[in-house]
C-alpha positions as CSV (number, residue, x, y, z in Angstrom):
1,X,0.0,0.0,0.0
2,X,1.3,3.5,-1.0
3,X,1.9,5.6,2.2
4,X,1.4,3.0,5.1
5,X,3.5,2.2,8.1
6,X,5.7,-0.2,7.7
7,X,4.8,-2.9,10.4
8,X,6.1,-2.4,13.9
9,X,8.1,-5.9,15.0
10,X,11.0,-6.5,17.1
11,X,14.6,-7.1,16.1
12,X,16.2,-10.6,16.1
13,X,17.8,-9.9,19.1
14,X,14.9,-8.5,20.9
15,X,12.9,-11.2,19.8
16,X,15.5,-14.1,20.7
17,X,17.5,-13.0,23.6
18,X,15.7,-10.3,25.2
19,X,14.0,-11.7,28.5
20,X,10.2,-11.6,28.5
21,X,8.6,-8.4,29.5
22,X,5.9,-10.0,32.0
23,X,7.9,-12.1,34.6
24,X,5.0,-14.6,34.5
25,X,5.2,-15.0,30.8
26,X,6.3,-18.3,29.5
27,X,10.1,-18.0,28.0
28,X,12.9,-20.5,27.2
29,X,16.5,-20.2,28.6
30,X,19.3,-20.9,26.0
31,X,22.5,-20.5,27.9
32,X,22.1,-24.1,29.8
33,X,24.7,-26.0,28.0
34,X,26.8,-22.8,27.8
35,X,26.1,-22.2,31.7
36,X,27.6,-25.0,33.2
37,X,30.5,-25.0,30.8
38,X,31.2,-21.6,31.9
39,X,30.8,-23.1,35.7
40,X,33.0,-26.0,34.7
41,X,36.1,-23.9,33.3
42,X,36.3,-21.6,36.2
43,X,36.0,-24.1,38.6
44,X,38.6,-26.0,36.9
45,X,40.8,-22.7,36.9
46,X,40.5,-22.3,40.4
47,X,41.5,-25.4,41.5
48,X,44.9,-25.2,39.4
49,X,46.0,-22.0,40.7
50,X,44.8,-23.6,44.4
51,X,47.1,-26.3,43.1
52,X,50.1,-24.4,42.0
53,X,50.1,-22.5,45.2
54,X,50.1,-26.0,47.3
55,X,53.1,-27.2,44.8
56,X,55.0,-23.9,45.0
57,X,54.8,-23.8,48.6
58,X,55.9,-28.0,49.0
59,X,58.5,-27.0,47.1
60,X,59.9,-24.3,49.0
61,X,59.5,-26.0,52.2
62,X,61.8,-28.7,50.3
63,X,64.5,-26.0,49.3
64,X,64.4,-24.0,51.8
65,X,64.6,-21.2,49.0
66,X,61.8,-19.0,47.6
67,X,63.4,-18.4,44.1
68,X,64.8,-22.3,43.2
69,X,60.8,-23.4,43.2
70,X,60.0,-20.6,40.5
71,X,62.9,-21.6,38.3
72,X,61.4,-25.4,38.8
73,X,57.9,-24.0,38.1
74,X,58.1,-21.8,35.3
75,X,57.9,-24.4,32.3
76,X,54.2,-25.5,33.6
77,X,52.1,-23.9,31.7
């Protein structure tokens, strides 16, 4: 039609990823699978550094020294 409005609609992301606008309206979560990897990794990141603390600090108790155990440390990556 000559001289209508175009329709009003929402953008992709609005549509998609945008949370509901009524609390009590039906909606559907996507970010499960990426959740709990998200979870997963930094737990996982935390317990290494809680790990290379515990090693770092064996290993000075064994050398009595506080720079020998970061020359032994420094290839892990």
């Amino acid at each position: 039609r000559a001289g209508a409005a175009p329709p009003q609609g929402l953008g992709l992301a609005q549509r998609f990823i945008a949370p509901p606008a009524n609390p009590n309206e039906l909606a559907i979560k996507w970010d499960g699978e990426w959740q709990i990897t998200y979870e997963t990794f930094r737990d996982m990141g935390l317990a290494y550094a809680v790990g290379l603390v515990l090693i770092y600090l064996l290993v000075v108790a064994q050398f009595g020294s506080y720079a020998v155990p970061l020359i032994i440390m420094a290839p892990i990556p």
